[in-house]
C-alpha positions in Angstrom: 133.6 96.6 78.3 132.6 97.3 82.0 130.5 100.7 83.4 132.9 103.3 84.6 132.8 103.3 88.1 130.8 105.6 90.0 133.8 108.2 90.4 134.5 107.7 86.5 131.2 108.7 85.4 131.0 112.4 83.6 129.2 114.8 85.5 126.0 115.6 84.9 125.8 118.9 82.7 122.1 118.9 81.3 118.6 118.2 82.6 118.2 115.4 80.3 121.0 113.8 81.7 120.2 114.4 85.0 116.9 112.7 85.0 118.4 109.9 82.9 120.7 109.7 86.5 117.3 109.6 88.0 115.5 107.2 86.2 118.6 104.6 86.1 119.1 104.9 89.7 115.3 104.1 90.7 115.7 101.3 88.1 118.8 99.7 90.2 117.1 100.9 94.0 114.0 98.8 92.7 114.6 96.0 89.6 115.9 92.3 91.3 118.8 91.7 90.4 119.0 89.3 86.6 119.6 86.3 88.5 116.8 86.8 90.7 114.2 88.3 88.7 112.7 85.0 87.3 111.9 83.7 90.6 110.5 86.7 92.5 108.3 87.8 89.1 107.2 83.8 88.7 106.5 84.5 92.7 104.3 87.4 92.5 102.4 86.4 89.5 101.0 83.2 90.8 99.9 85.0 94.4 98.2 87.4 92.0 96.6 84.9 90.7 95.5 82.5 93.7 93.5 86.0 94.5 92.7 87.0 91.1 91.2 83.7 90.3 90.3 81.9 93.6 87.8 79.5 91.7 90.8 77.5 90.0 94.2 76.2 91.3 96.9 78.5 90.8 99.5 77.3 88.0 103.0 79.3 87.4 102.3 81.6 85.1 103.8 81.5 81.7 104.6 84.9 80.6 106.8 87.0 78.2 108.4 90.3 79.0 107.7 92.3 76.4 109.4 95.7 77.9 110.5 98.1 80.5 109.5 101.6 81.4 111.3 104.2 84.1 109.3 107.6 84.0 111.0 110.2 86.0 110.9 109.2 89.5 108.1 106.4 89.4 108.5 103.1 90.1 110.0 100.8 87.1 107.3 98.8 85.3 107.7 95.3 83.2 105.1 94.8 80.8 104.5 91.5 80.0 102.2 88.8 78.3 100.7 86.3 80.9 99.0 83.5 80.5 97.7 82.7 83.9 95.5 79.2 82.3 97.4 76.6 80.1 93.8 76.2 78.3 93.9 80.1 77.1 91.4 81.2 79.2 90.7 84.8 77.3 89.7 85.9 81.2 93.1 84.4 82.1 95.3 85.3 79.3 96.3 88.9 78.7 98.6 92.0 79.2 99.8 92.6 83.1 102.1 96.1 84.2 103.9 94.9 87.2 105.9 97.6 89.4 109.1 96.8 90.6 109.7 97.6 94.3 113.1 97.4 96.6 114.4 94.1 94.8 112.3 91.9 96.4 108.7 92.0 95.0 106.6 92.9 91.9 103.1 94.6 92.5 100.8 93.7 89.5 99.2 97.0 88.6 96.9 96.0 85.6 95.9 92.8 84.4 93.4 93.2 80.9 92.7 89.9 79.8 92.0 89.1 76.0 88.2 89.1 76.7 88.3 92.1 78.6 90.3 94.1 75.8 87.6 92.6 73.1 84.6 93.8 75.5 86.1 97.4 76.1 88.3 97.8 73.4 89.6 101.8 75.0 90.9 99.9 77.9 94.1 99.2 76.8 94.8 102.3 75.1 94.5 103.9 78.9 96.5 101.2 80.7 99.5 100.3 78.6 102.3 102.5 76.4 101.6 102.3 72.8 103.8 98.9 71.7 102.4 96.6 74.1 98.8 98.1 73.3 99.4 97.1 69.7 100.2 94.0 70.6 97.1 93.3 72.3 94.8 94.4 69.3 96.6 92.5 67.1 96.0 89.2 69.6 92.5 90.3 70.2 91.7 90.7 66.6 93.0 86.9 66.0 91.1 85.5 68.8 
């Protein structure tokens, strides 16, 4: 079933609603579009990692989306599992938050690698909502 078009939708009535209007209009101003999103993320990831980890040649990144967040009027952010080193590199393999900006480009915000997360263990509690963190204790805990 398609979206009601823009004159369709119900007017907004309630705050909650309103800043759900918010929220999914910064998520269309700033997510690529699905056929696009692949390539650009895959992009951004491996520059990120040509400066992250000059010392080694940069491979595309394998990674999983694990989720999205939209907070009020912030940027959207992907949250994601990377692995940056087809050895598992602990230093190379880890959680990223990328921010999604105009539809064209993803600016990694935090990278906390497996041996990062073991050596600090608060880190991730700070850095990442509470679903993705306890996915990275349950990896770091195996490792």
């Amino acid at each position: 079933m398609a979206e009601p078009s823009e004159a369709e939708q119900p007017p907004i009535t309630t705050p909650e609603e309103m800043l759900q209007a918010i929220s999914k209009s910064h998520v269309d101003a700033n997510m690529p579009p699905e056929n696009e999103l692949h390539s650009i993320l895959g992009r951004d990831l491996k520059a990120f990692a040509e400066t992250e980890f000059p010392e080694r040649d940069a491979e595309d990144p394998k990674y999983q989306i694990l989720g999205m967040k939209q907070v009020g009027i912030g940027w959207p952010r992907l949250y994601m599992i990377v692995n940056f080193d087809d050895e598992r590199d602990p230093e190379r393999f880890g959680l990223l938050s990328a921010i999604a900006k105009d539809q064209e480009r993803f600016e990694v915000e935090h990278f906390l690698s497996i041996a990062k997360a073991k050596a600090e263990p608060g880190a991730a509690q700070e850095l990442f909502p509470p679903e993705v963190f306890q996915w990275l204790s349950e990896r770091a805990d195996r490792e």
